[in-house]
C-alpha positions in Angstrom: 3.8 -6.6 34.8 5.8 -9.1 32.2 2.1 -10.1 31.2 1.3 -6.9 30.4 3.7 -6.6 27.9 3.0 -10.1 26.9 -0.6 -9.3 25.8 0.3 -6.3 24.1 2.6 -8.1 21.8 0.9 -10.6 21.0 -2.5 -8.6 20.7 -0.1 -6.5 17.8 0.7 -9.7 16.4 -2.6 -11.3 16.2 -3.8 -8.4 14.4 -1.1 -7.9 12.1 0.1 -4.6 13.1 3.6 -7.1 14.0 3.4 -9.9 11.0 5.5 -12.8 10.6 9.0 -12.1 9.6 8.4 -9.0 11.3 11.7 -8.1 13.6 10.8 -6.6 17.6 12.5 -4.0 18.5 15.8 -4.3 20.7 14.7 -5.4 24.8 16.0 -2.3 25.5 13.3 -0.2 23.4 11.2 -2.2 24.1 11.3 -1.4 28.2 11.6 2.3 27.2 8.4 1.8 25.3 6.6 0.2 28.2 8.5 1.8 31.1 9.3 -1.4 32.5 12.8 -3.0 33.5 15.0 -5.0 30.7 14.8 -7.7 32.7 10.7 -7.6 32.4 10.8 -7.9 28.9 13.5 -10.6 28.6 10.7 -12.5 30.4 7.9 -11.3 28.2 9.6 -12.1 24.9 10.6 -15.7 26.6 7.0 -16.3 27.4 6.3 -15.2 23.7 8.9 -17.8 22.6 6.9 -20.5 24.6 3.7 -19.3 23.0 5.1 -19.8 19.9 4.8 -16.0 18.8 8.3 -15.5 18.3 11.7 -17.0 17.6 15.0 -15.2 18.8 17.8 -15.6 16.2 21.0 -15.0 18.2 23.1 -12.0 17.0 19.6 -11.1 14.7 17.0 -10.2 16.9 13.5 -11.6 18.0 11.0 -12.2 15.1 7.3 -12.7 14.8 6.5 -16.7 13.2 4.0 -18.4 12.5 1.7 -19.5 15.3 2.0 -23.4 13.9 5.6 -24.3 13.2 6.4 -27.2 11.3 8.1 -29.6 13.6 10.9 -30.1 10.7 12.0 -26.5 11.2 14.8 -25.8 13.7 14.1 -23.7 16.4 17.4 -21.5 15.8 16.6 -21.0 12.2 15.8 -18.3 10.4 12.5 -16.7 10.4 10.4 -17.3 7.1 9.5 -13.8 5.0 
C-alpha cells in the first residue's frame, strides 16, 4: 500500500503540482488523505527520502528538492526556494 502513496507523490512532484521548496503536508493528513495508517506513510515519505524526492527538516516538515542534489549540500539542511 506504502507504494501507492509513493507513486502518488512523486507523480505530483514530477509534474509540478508539489515543486521544490514545496512543504508535504503533516503524516497525519497525509494518512487521512489516503486512508492509510501513519505508520504507512512514514514509510512512503522515507522511501521518497531515498529517491531523493524529499528532505525532512526536523521540527520543519518534509519538503520537495531537487531530484539531483549537490553532494556539498547537507542532508539536514534547509530546503532551497
Amino acid at each position: 500500500m506504502y507504494l501507492q502513496v509513493v507513486h502518488h507523490i512523486a507523480e505530483e512532484i514530477r509534474t509540478g503540482r508539489l515543486p521544490v521548496g514545496a512543504r508535504l503536508p503533516a503524516e497525519r493528513d497525509l494518512a487521512e488523505q489516503y486512508g492509510v495508517a501513519v505508520n504507512t506513510v512514514r514509510r512512503a515519505v522515507r522511501e521518497l527520502r531515498d529517491q531523493g524526492l524529499v528532505i525532512t527538516v526536523p521540527i520543519k516538515g518534509t519538503f520537495v528538492q531537487a531530484e539531483q542534489q549537490s553532494s556539498d549540500q547537507h542532508e539536514e539542511g534547509e530546503p532551497n526556494t
